[in-house]
N, C-alpha and C positions, 0 to 999 in steps of 0.2 A: 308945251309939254310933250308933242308927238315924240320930241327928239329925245325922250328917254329911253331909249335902245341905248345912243349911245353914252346917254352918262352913265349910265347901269355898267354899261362894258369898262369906261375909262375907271370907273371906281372901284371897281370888280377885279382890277389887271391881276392885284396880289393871290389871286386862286385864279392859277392856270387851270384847273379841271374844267373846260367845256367855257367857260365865262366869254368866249372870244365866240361864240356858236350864235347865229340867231334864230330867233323860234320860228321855223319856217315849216307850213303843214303841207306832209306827201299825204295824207291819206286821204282816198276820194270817201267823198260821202254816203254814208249806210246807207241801205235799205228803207225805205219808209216802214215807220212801225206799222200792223195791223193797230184798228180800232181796239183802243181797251181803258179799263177804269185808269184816271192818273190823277194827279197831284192838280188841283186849279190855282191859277197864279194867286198868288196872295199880299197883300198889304204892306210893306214894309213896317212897323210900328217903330223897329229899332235899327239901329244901324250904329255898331259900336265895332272896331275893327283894333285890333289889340296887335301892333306890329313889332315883332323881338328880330330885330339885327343888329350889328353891331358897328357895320358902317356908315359914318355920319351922313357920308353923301350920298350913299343909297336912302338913308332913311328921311334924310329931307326933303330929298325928291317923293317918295313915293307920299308921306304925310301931305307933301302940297296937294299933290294928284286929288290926293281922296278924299280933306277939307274942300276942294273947289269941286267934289263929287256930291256934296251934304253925308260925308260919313265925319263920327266922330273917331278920331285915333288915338288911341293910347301906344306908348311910345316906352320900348325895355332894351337896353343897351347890353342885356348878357342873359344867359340860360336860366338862372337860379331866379334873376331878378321877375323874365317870365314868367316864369312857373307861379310864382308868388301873386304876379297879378293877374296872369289868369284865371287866379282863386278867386282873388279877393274882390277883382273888376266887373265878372262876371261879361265877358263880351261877346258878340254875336256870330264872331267869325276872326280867326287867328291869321295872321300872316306870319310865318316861322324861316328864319332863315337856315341850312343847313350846316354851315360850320359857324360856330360862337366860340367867342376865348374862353371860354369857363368850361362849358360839357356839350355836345354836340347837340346839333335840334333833332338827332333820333331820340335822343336821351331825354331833352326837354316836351319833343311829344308824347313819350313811354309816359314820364311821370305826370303829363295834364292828364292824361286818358286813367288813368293809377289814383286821383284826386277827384274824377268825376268828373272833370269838365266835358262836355258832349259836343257843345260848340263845333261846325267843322274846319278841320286845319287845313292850311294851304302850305305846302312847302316852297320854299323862295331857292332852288337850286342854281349852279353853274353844272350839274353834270347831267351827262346825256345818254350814263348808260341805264336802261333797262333793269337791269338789276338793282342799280343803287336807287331805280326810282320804287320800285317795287317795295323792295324794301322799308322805307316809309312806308307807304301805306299797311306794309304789315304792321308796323308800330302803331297805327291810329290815324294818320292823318286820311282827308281825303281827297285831296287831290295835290299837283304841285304845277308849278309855271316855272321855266328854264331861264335864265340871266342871258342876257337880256332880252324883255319884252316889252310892247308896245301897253301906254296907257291905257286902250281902251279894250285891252286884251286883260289887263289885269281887272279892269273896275267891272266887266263883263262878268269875269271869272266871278267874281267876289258877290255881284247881284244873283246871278242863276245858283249859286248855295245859299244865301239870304233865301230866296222864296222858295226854294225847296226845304231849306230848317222851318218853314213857317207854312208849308204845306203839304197835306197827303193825301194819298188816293180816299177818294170817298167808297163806303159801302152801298154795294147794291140790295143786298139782302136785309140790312139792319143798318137806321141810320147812325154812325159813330163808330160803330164796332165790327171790326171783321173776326170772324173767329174758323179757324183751320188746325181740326187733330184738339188738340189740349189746349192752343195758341189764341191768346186772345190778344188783337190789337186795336187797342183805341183810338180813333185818329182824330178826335178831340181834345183829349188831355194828351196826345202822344206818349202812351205809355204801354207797354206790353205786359203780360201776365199769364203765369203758365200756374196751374193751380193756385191760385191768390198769390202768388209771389211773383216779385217783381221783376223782369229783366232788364236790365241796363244795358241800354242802346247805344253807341253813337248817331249822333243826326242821320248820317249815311245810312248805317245797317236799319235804322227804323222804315226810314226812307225804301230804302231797297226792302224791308220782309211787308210795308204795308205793301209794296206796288205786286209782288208776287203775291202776296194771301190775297188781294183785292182779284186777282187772275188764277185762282188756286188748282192744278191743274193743268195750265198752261204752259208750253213754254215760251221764255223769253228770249230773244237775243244779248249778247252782251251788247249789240249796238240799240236795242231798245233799252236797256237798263243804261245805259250813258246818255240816252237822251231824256227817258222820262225823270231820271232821279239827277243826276248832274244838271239837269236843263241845258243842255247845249253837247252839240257832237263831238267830243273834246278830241283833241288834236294828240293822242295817246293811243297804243296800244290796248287792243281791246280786252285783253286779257291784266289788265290794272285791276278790272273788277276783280279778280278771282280771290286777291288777300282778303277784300272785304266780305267776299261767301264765304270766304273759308272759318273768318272770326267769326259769323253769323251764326252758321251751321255748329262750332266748338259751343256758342252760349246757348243753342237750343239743345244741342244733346246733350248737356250736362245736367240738366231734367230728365225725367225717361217722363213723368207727364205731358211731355210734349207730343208726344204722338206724332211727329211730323219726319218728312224729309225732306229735304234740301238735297233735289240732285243736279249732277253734273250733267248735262246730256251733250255728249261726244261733236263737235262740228258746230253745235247749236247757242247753246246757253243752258240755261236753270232754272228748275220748277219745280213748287211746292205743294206738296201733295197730306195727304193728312194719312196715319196710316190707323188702319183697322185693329 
């Protein structure tokens, strides 16, 4: 199976955007993060991988991969069909192709995130630009892998969001509960709460406000937040994170009980601060 580079490519010919490109990483490696609260590796319990493409031979190939990985796959040949079992399946991590003959996978991600599913998405692209990748992520997914990529780049990808949906920074102050300004974050039940009401996370944004309230005050790098919440220094643009601050920061000021801010800091990253 190493040689899935090229069946991915040969399957892929009919989208010329980018599908002929291999995933090849210029970016030298970050900064070591300083010491700080983070995520402890956690347990796999589940491992359900919910894969919507729509070619056959991409799709067999990747289901062998990830059966001979111990993931179970569920398998959607078009957008709408998705959607539907994303509901209904309830899976642990999406693999989402980007063009489907029915309605696009920005479309199909807009309405899993629009349905509640929180699960994190993986977009399955041929294209390599920047913006288009961006993009995605502002619809909800969180992360994506470029066509063609190596097996053990995918199944990698797929484990370091597993144990991140399934673990979060622990509290120093108070064990379970971090609380910042108005912001309360649970990191047992993984559930957030801004005066008893409840805010609706994706895996990521929980991911990412526990690992800042758990540092409140601090700031972060965008290359510490792609390593402590991503788990692994992802071969992207470190400014990917920014859609997912930006939807962060939209779902906490839409409360004024939150008391909090979510800033930008120029050259650096972002940090949470509680305000008076």
């Amino acid at each position: 199976m190493r040689a899935i580079a090229a069946c991915l490519s040969s399957a892929s010919r009919k989208r010329p955007s980018g599908c002929g490109e291999a995933w090849v990483s210029r970016r030298q490696p970050a900064p070591s993060p300083r010491e700080m609260p983070e995520a402890p590796a956690a347990t796999q319990a589940r491992k359900r991988v919910l894969l919507i493409e729509d070619e056959p031979a991409i799709r067999t190939v990747v289901t062998e991969i990830l059966r001979k990985e111990g993931f179970e796959v569920i398998e959607a040949s078009a957008g709408q069909v998705g959607i539907k079992t994303a509901v209904s399946r309830e899976p642990d991590v999406i693999l989402l192709d980007w063009v489907l003959p029915d309605i696009s996978g920005l479309d199909v991600c807009r309405e899993i995130r629009r349905q509640g599913v929180l699960c994190p998405i993986l977009m399955l692209t041929g294209r390599s630009s920047k913006v288009d990748m961006v993009v995605g992520l502002e619809v909800g997914a969180d992360d994506y892998i470029t066509k063609p990529f190596d097996a053990r780049e995918l199944t990698a990808r797929l484990r370091a969001h597993l144990r991140r949906a399934e673990g979060a920074p622990a509290s120093s102050r108070r064990e379970g509960l971090l609380v910042v300004g108005g912001v309360q974050v649970d990191t047992e039940s993984r559930r957030v709460r801004i005066a008893e009401e409840e805010v609706q996370l994706t895996m990521t944004e929980f991911n990412l406000l526990a690992l800042l309230a758990a540092n409140a005050g601090r700031v972060l790098t965008r290359a510490q937040l792609l390593e402590k919440v991503w788990g692994y220094l992802a071969d992207v643009d470190y400014h990917s994170v920014d859609p997912h601050m930006q939807r962060l920061r939209r779902k906490l000021n839409s409360n004024e009980s939150a008391r909090v801010a979510l800033e930008a800091v120029p050259g650096l990253g972002y940090r949470l601060t509680a305000l008076v």
